[in-house]
ZADOTI-967144 format. One record per atom (N, C-alpha, C, O): y, z, x; residue in three letters. Coordinates in steps of 0.1 Angstrom, whole numbers, plus 5000, padded with zeros to 4 digits. Atoms other than C-alpha are relative to their C-alpha. Layout:
<sites>
<Y=Y Z=Z X=X residuo=ALA>
...
</sites>
This chain:
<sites>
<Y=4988 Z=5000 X=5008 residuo=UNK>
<Y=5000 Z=5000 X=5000 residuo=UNK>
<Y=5012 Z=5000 X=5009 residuo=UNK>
<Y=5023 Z=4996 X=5003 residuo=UNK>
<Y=4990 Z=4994 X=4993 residuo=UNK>
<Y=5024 Z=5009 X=5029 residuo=UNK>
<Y=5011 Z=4979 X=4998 residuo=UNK>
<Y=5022 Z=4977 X=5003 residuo=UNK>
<Y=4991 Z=5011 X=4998 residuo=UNK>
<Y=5038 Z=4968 X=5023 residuo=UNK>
<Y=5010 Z=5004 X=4990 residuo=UNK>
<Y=5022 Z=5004 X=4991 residuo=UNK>
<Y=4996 Z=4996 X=5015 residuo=UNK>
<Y=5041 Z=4979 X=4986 residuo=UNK>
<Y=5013 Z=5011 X=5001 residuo=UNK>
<Y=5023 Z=5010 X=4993 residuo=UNK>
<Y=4988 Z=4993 X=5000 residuo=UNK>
<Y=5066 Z=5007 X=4998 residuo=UNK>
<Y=5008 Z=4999 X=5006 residuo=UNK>
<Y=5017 Z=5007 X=5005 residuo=UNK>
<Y=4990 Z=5003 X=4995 residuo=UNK>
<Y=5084 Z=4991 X=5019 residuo=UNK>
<Y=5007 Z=4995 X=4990 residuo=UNK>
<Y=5018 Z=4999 X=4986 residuo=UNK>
<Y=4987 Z=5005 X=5012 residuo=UNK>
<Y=5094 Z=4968 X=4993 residuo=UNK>
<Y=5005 Z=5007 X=4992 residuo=UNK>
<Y=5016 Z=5003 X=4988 residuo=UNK>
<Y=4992 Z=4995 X=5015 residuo=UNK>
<Y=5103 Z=4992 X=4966 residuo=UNK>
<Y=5008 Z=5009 X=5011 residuo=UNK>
<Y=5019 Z=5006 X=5009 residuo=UNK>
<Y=4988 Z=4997 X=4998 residuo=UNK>
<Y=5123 Z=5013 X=4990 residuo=UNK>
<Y=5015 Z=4987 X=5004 residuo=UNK>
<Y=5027 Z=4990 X=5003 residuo=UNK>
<Y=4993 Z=5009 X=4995 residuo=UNK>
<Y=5140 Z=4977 X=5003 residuo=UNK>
<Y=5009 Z=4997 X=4982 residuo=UNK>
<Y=5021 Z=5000 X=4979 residuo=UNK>
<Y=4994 Z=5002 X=5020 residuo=UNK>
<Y=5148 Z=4969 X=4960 residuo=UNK>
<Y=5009 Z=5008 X=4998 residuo=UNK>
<Y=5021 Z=5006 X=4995 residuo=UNK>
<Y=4991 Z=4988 X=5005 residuo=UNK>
<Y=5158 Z=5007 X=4957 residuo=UNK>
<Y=5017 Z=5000 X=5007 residuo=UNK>
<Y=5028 Z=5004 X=5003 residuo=UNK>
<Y=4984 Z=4996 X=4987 residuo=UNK>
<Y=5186 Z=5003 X=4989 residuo=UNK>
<Y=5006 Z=4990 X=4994 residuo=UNK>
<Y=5018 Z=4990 X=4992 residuo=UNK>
<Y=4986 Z=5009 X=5007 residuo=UNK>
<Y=5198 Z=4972 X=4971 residuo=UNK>
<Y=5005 Z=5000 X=4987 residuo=UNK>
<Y=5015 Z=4994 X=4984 residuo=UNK>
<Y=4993 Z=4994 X=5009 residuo=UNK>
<Y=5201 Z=4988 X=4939 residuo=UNK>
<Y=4992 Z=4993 X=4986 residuo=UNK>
<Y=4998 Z=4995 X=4975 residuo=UNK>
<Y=5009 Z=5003 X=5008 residuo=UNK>
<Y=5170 Z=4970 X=4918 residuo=UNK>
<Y=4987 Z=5006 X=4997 residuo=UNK>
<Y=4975 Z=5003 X=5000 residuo=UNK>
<Y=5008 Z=4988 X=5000 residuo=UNK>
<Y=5156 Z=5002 X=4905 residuo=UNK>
<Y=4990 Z=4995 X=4991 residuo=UNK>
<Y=4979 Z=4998 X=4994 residuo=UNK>
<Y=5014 Z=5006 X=5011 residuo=UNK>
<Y=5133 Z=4985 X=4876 residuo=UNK>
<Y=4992 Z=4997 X=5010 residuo=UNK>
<Y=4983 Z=5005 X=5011 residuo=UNK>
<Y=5011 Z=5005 X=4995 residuo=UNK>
<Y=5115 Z=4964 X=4902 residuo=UNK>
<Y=4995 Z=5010 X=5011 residuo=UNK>
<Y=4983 Z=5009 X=5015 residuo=UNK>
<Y=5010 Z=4989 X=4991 residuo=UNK>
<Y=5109 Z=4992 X=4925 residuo=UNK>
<Y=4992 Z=5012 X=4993 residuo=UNK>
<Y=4981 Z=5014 X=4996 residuo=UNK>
<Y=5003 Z=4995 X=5009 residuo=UNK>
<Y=5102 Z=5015 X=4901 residuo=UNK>
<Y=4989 Z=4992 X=4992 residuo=UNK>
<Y=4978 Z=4998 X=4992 residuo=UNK>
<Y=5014 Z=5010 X=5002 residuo=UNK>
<Y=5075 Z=4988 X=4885 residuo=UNK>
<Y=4990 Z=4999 X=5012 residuo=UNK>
<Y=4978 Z=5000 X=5010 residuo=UNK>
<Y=5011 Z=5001 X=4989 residuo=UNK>
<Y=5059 Z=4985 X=4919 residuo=UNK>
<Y=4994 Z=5011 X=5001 residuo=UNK>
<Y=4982 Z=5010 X=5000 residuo=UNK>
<Y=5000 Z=4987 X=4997 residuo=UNK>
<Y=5059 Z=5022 X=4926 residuo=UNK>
<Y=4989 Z=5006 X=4991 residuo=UNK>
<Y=4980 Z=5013 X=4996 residuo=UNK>
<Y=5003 Z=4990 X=5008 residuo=UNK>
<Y=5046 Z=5032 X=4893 residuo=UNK>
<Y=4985 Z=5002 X=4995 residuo=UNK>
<Y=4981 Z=5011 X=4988 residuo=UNK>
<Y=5013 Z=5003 X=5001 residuo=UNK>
<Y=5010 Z=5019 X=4895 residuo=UNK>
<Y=4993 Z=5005 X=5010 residuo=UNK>
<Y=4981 Z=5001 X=5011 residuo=UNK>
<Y=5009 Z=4993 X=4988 residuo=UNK>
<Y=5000 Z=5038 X=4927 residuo=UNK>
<Y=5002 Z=5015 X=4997 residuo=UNK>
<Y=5012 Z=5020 X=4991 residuo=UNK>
<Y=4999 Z=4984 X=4999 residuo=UNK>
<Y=4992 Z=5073 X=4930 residuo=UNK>
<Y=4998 Z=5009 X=5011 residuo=UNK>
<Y=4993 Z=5020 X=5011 residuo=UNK>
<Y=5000 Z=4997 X=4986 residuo=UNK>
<Y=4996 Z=5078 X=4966 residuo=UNK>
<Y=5008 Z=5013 X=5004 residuo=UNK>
<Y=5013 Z=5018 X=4994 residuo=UNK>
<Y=4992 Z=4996 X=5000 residuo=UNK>
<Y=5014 Z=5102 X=4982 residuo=UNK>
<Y=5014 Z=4998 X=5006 residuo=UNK>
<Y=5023 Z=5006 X=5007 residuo=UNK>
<Y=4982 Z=5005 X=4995 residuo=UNK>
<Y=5043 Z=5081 X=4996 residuo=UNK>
<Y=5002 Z=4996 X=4983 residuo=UNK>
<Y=5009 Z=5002 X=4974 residuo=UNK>
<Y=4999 Z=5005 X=5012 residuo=UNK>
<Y=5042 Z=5065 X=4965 residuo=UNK>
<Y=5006 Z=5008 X=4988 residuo=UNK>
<Y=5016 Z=5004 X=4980 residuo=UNK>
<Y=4990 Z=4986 X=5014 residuo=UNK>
<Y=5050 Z=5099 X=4938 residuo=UNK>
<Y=5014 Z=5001 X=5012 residuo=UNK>
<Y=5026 Z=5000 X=5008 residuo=UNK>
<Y=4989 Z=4998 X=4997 residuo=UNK>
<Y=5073 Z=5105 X=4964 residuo=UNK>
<Y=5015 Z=4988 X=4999 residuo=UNK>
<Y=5026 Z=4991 X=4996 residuo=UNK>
<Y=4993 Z=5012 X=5000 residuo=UNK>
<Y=5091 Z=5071 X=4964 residuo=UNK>
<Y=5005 Z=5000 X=4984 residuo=UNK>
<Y=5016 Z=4998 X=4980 residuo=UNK>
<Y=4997 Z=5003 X=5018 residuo=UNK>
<Y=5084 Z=5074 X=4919 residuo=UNK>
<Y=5015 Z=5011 X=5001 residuo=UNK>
<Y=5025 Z=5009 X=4995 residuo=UNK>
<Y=4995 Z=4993 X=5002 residuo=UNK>
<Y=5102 Z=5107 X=4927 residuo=UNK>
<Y=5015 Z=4996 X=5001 residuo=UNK>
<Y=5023 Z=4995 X=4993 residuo=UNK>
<Y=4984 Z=5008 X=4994 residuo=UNK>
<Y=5132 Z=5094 X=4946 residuo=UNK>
<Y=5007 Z=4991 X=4991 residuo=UNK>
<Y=5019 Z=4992 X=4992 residuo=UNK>
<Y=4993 Z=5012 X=5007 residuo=UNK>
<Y=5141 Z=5066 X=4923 residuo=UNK>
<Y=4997 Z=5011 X=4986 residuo=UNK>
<Y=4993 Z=5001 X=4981 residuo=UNK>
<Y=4999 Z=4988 X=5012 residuo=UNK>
<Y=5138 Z=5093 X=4894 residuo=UNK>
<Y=5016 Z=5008 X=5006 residuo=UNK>
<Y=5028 Z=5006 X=5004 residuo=UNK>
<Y=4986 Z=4993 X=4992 residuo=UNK>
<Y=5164 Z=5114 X=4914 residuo=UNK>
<Y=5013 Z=4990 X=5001 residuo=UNK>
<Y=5022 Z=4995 X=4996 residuo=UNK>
<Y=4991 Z=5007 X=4995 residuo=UNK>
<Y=5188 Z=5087 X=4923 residuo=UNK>
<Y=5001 Z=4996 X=4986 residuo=UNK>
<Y=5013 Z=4992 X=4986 residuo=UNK>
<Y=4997 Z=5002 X=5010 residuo=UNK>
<Y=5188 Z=5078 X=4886 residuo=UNK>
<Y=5003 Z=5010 X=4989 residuo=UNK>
<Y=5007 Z=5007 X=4978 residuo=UNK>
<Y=4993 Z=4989 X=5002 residuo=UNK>
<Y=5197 Z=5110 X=4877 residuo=UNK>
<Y=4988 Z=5006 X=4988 residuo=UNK>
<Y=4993 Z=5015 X=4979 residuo=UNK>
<Y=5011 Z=4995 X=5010 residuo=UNK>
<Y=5165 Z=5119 X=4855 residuo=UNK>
<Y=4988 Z=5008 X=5006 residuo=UNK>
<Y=4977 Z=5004 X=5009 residuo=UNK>
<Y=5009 Z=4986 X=4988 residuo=UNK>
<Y=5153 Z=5157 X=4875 residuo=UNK>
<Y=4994 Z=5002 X=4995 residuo=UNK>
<Y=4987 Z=5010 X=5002 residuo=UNK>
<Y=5010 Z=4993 X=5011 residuo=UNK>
<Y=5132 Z=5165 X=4850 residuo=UNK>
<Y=4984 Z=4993 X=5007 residuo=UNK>
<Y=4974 Z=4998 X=5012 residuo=UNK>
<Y=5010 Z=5010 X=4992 residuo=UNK>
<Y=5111 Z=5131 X=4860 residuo=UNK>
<Y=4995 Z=5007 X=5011 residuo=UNK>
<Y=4985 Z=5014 X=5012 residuo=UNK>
<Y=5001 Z=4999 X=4988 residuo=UNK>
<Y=5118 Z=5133 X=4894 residuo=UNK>
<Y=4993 Z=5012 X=5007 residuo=UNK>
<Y=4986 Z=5012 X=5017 residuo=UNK>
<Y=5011 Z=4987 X=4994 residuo=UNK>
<Y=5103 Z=5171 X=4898 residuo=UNK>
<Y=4986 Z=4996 X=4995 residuo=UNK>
<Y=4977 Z=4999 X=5003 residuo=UNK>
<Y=5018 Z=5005 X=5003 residuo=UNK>
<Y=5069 Z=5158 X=4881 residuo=UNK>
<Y=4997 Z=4993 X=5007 residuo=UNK>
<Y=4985 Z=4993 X=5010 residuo=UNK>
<Y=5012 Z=5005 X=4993 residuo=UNK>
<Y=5066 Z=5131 X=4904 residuo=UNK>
<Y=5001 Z=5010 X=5020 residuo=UNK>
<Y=4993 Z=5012 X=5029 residuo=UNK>
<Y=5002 Z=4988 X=4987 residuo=UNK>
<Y=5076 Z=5156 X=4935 residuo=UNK>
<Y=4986 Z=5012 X=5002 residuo=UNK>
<Y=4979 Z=5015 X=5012 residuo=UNK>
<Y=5014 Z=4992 X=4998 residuo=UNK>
<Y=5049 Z=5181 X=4921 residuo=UNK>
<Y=4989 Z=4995 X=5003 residuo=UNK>
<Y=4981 Z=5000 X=5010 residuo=UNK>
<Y=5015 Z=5006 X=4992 residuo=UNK>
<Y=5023 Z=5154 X=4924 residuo=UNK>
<Y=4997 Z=4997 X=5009 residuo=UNK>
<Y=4985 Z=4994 X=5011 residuo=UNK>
<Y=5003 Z=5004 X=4984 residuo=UNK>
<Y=5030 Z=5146 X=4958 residuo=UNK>
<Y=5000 Z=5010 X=5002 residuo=UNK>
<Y=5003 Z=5010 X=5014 residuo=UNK>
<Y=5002 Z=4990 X=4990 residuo=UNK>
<Y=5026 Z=5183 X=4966 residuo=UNK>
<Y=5011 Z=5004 X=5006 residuo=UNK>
<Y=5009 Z=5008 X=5017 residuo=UNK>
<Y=4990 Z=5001 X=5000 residuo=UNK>
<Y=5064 Z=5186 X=4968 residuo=UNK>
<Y=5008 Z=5008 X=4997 residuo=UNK>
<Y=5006 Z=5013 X=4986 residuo=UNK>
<Y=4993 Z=4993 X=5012 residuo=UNK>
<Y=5094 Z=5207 X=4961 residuo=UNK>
<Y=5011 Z=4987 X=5003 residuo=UNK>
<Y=5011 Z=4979 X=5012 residuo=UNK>
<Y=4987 Z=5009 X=4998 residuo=UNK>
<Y=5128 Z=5186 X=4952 residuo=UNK>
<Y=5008 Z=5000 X=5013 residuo=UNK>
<Y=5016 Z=5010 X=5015 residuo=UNK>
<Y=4989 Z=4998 X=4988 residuo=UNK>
<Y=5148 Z=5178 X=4986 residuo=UNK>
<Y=5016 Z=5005 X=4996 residuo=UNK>
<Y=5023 Z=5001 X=4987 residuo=UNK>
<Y=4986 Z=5001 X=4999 residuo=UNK>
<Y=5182 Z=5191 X=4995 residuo=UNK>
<Y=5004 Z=4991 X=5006 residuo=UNK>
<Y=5016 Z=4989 X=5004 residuo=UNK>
<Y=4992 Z=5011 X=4993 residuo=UNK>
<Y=5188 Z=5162 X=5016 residuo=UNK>
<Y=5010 Z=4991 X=4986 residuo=UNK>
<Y=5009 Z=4991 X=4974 residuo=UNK>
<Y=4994 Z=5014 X=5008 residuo=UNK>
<Y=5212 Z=5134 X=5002 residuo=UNK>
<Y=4989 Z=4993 X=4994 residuo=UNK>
<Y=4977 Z=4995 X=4995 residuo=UNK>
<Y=5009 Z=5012 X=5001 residuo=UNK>
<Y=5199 Z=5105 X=4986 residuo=UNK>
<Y=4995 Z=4990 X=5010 residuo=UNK>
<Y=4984 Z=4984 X=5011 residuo=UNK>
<Y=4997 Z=5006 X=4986 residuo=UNK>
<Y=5209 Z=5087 X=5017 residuo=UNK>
<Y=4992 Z=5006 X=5007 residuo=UNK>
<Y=4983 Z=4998 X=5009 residuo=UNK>
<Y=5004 Z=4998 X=4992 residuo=UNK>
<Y=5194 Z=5110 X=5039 residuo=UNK>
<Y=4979 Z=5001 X=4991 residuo=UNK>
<Y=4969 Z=4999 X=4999 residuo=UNK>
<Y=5012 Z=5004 X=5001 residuo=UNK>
<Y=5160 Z=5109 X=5018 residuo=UNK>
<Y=4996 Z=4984 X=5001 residuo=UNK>
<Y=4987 Z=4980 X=5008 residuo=UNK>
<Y=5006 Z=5015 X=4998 residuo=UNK>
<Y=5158 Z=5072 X=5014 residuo=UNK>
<Y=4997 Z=4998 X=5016 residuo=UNK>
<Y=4988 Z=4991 X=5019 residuo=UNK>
<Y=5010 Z=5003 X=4991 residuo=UNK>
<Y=5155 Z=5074 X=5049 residuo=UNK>
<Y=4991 Z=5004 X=5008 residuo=UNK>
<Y=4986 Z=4997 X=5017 residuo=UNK>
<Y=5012 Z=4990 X=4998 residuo=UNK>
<Y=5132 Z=5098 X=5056 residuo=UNK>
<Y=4988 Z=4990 X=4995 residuo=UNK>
<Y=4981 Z=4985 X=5004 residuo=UNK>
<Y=5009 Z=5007 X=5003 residuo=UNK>
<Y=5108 Z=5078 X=5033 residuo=UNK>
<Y=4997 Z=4989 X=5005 residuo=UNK>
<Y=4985 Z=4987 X=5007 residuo=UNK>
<Y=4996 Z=5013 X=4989 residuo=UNK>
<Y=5117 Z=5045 X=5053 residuo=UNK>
<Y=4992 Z=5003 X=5012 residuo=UNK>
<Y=4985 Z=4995 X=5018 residuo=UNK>
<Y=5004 Z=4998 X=4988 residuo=UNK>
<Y=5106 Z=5064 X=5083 residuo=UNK>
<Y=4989 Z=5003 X=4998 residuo=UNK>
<Y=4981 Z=5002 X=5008 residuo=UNK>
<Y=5011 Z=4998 X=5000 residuo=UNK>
<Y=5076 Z=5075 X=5068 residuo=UNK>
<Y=4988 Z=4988 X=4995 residuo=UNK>
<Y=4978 Z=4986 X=5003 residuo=UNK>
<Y=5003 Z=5014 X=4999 residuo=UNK>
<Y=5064 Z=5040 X=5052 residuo=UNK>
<Y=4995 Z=4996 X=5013 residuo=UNK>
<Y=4983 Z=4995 X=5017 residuo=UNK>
<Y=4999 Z=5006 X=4990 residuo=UNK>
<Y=5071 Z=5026 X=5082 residuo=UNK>
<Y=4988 Z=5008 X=5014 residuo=UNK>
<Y=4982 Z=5001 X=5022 residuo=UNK>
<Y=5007 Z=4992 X=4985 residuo=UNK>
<Y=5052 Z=5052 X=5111 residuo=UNK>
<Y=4982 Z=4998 X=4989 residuo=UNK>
<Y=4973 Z=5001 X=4997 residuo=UNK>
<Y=5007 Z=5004 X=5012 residuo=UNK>
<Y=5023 Z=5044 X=5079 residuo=UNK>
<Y=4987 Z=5012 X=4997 residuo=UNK>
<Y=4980 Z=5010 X=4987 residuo=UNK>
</sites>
């Protein structure tokens, strides 16, 4: 899957949250809840976003959005 999350974080940074969020939403990985989680958060629906955080085994970050998006970028990527 690690192509799969590149792309939907690449969609999410240019601001085409449907299609990443459609990609995202069929894996049950754990970059993947974390990625559903992220694009939950950045769309401002915490509620979401803490469900898909708990299923990655997660609490909600304080980081930015900025500074998560690339945290996940760096995790994708090292795979």
């Amino acid at each position: 899957m690690t192509g799969d999350h590149l792309k939907a974080l690449d969609l999410a940074r240019s601001g085409d949250w449907d299609r990443a969020h459609e990609l995202v939403q069929s894996h049950s990985d754990e970059l993947a809840c974390l990625i559903h989680a992220y694009l939950h958060r950045e769309e401002g629906d915490l509620g979401n976003a803490g469900y898909w955080y708990r299923r990655a085994g997660r609490e909600m970050p304080e980081a930015t959005l900025e500074e998560e998006l690339e945290q996940l970028y760096h995790r994708a990527r090292s795979g």
